[in-house]
N, C-alpha and C positions, 0 to 999 in steps of 0.2 A: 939588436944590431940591424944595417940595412942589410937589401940583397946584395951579396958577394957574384957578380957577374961579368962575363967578360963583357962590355958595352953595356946602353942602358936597356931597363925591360921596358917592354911595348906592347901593347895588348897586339893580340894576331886579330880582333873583329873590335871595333865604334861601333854601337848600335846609341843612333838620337835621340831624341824625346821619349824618353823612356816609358814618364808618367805626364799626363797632362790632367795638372794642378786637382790633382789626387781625385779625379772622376771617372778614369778610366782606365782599365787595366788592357794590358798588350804583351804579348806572347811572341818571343822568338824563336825558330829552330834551327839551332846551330850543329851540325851535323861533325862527325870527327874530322876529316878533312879541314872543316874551315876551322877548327879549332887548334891542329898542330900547323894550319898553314903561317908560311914567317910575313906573309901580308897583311900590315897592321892598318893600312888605309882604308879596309874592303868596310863598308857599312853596310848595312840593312835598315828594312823599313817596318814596322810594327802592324799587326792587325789588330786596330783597335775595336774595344769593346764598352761603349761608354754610357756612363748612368745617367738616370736624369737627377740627381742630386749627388750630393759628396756622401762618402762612405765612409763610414765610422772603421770600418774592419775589412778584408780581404784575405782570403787564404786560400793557395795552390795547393790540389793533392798532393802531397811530397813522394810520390810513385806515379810517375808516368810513361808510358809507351805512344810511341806517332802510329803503331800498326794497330793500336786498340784504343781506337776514338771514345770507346766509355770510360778510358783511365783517365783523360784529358780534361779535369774538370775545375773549376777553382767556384769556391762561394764569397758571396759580396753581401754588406749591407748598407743598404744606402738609407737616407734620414728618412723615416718616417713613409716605411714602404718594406712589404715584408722581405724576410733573405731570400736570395739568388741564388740558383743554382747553373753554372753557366759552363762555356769551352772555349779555350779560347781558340776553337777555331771556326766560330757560330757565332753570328751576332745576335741569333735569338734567345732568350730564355729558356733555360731545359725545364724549371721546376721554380717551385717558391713556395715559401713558408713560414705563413705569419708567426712571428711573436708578440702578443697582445697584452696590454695592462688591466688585468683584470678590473679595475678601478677607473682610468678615464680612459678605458678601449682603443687608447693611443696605442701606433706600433711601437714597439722596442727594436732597438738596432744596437743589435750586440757589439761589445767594444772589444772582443776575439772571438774567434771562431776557432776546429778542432776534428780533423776529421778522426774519426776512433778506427784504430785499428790500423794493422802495418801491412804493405804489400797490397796486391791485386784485388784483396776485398773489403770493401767499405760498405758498411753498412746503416753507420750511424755518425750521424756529427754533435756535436756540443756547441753552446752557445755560451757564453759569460755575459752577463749585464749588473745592473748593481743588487748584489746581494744575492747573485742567483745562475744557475749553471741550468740549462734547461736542453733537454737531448731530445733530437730530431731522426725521425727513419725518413732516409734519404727516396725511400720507394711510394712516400705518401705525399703526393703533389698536393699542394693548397690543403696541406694540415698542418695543424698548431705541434707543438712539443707532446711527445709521448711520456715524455716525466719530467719534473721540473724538482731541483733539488736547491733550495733554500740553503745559503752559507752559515747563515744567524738564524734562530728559533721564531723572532719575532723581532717586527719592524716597531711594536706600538709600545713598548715596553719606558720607562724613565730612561734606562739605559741601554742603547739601541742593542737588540737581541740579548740582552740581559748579562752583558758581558761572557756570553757563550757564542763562539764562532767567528768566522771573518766577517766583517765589516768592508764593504766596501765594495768598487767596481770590478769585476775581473777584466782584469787588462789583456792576460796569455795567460794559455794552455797547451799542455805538453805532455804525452804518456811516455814510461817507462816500456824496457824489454820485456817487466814482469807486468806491465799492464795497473799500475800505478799510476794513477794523473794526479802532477803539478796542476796546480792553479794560482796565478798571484793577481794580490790588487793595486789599485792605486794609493791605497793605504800601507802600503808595504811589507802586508801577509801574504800568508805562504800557506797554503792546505792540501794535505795530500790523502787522496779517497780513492780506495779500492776499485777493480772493477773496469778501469780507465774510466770514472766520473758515475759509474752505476752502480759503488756500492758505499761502504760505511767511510765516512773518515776516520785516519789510521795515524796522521797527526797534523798539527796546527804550530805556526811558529809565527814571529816578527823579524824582519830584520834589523839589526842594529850595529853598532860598536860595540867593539871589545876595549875592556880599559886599559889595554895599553896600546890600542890605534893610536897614530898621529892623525892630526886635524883632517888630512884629506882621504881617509881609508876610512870604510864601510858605511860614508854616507849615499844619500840617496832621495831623490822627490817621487818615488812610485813606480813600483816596477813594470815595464814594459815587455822582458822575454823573460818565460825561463826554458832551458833546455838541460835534457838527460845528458850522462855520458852513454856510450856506448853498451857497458857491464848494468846501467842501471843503478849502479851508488852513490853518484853525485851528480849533484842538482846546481849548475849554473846561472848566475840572475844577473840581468842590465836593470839598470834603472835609467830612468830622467833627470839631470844634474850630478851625474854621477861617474869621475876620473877612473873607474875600476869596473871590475866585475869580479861578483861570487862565487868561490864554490863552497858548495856545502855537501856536507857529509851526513845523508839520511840515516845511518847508523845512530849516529845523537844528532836528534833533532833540534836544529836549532845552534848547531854550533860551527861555525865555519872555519872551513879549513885551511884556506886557500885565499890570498886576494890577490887578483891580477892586476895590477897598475899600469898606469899611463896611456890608457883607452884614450881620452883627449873625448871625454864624452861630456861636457857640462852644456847641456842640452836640452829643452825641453824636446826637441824631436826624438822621435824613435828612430834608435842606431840598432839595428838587429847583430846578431853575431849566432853563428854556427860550430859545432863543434863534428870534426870527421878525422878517423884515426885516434881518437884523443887528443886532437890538436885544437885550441881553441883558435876561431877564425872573429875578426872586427875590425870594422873602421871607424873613425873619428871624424871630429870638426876640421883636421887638417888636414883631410885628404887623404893620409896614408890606413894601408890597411897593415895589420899587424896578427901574429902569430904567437901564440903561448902552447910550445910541447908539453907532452905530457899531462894529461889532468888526471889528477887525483896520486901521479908521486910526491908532488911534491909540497910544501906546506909552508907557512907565512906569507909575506908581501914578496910578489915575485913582479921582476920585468919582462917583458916582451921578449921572445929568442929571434924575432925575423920579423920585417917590417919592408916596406914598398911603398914609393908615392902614387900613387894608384890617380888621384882624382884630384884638381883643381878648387874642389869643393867638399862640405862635409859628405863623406860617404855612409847611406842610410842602410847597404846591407852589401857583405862580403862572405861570398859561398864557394865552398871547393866540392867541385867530382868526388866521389868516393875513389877514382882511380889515383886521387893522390896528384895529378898534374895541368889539369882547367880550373882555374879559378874566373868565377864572375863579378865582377861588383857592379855598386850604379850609388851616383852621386845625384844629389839637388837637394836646395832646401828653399824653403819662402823667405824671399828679402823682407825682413822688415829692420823698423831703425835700428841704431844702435850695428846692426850688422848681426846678431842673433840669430840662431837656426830655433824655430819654432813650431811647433805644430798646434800653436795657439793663434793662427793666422785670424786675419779678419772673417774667413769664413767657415773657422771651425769655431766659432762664438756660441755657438748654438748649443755646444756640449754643456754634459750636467756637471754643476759645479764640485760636485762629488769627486767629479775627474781629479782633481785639484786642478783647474784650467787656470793660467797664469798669463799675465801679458807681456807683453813682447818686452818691454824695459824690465830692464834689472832691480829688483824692488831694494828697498833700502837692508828689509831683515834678511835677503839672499845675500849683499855686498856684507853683509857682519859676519854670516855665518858662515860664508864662503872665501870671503878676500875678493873678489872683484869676479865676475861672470865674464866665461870665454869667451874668447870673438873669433871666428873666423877669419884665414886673410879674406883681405878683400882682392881676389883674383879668378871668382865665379861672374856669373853663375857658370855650374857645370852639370847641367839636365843629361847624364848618360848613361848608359850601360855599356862595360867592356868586358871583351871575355877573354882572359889572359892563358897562355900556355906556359909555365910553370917546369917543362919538362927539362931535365940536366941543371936547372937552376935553384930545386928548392929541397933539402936532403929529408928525403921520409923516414 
């Protein structure tokens, strides 16, 4: 259902150009004030932090304080140039840390990043690239990985890792309360290893359909998130082309529990989605961001409980305050034909085909398998970030 309000919602801050064409990250602080303020015109301006190449990955400490400038940190990998350790409130480089191919001493530019560990102390981060999860100590400037843990046994085999392991890119990574890291790839596994990524794997799945899906439940072109709940027993997953999201239930692995519907995700771009309180948060190609209570009561194909037209255009991530009452989103995707949100632009050509990178037209075996590829309206672009006040209008 939409939001039930007296008049329409309106974000209380516009903040512009959020991302500028995926090179540069920028940092706003929004202070509580201007977030319960009822002044929805007020904008701000970004400190940008910008790469000399596109970045395959980016990730913000998800614990920060403005009075402890060491928590403020976010890592970046850009093409062919080792990872970054940055702030965004510094346009210099804190730190960096090659990852190198041990074979043509090319860098690697991890396709997620992972800082381990929750709250105030970090110590170590994770890398994903293909076939391999490789952990970084955050205190060793201009060092390689401290251990590098192989998904599959071996690359050189007839059958790639001898059909033992996951195959494939790590797309995201994510740890549990009990210290459990998700890892998914673009191949559409799922591994979960001890330790938060430093100890043994504890299990391995695919995702798939269940036989008695209908056509548009538990498909998917490669996973792009997955996230914990809360308790730590169920495991959330977005894909690329994909009207849903998972939940699954690590109890038995491999069998889901839960499918969310009408994400409005047929997408090659990455739509992030958050889960706080146990409320699942995501937005779509059409702008609106949408709500699912409860994770892990409830079971089968379930719809949305609350939904908001948030954005003009597809929205690529929607986050709520743990206070239950500021929600942010931010919209924009790359024009290309057809009207298609992609993150297979012209200038992300460069990625490995492993990715499964796909072009911007709708291929004929997507129109079969799918019925015909979403289109956005055409009423973008809409390059923003809003930060909405939520408070008396959204029941926790």
């Amino acid at each position: 259902m939409t939001a039930d309000v007296a008049g329409p919602l309106v974000p209380t801050s516009q903040l512009r150009k959020a991302t500028l064409v995926g090179r540069s990250e920028e940092d706003f602080a929004v202070d509580e004030d201007e977030a319960d303020s009822s002044d929805s015109g007020s904008t701000s301006e970004p400190a940008p932090n910008h790469a000399p190449r596109k970045r395959q990955s980016s990730l913000f400490k998800s614990v920060q304080w403005l009075s402890e400038p060491s928590s403020t940190l976010f890592l970046a990998s850009p093409a062919s140039l080792p990872i970054r350790l940055l702030s965004p409130f510094s346009t210099g480089i804190l730190a960096s840390y090659p990852l190198i191919n041990a074979t043509t001493e090319a860098y690697i530019a991890p396709h997620s990043l992972h800082f381990a560990g929750k709250g105030r102390r970090t110590d170590y981060f994770l890398a994903g690239s293909d076939c391999q999860i490789s952990s970084f100590d955050i205190s060793r400037d201009g060092e390689g990985p401290i251990e590098v843990f192989r998904t599959i046994p071996s690359r050189r085999k007839k059958i790639v890792g001898g059909g033992v392991g996951m195959k494939g890119i790590v797309s995201t990574m994510d740890s549990s309360c009990e210290g459990i890291l998700a890892a998914g790839t673009f191949t559409r596994w799922i591994g979960l290893y001890d330790g938060e990524g430093r100890g043994g794997n504890v299990g391995l799945f695919q995702l798939g359909k269940n036989l008695d899906d209908p056509p548009d439940v538990g498909e998917g072109k490669g996973i792009t998130q997955v996230m914990w709940s809360s308790c730590g027993r169920y495991l959330c997953t977005a894909e690329r082309f994909s009207g849903g999201i998972g939940v699954w239930d690590i109890r038995g692995t491999g069998k889901r529990l839960a499918w969310l519907s009408g994400r409005k995700g047929m997408t090659m771009q990455r739509l992030g989605i958050d889960i706080v309180n146990d409320d699942v948060w995501a937005g779509g190609t059409d702008g609106k961001v949408r709500v699912w209570k409860g994770l892990g009561t409830k079971e089968a194909i379930l719809d949305c409980d609350w939904e908001i037209q948030g954005h003009n255009d597809a929205i690529s991530s929607a986050t709520m305050h743990p206070c239950g009452t500021v929600l942010a989103s931010c919209s924009g995707q790359w024009p290309i034909s057809g009207g298609l949100s992609s993150e297979d632009s012209p200038s992300s050509r460069g990625q490995s085909n492993n990715q499964g990178s796909r072009s911007s037209d709708c291929a004929d075996d997507d129109r079969s398998s799918r019925g015909s590829c979403e289109k956005t309206e055409e009423i973008g672009p809409d390059n923003s970030l809003k930060i909405w006040s939520l408070r008396d209008k959204y029941e926790i």
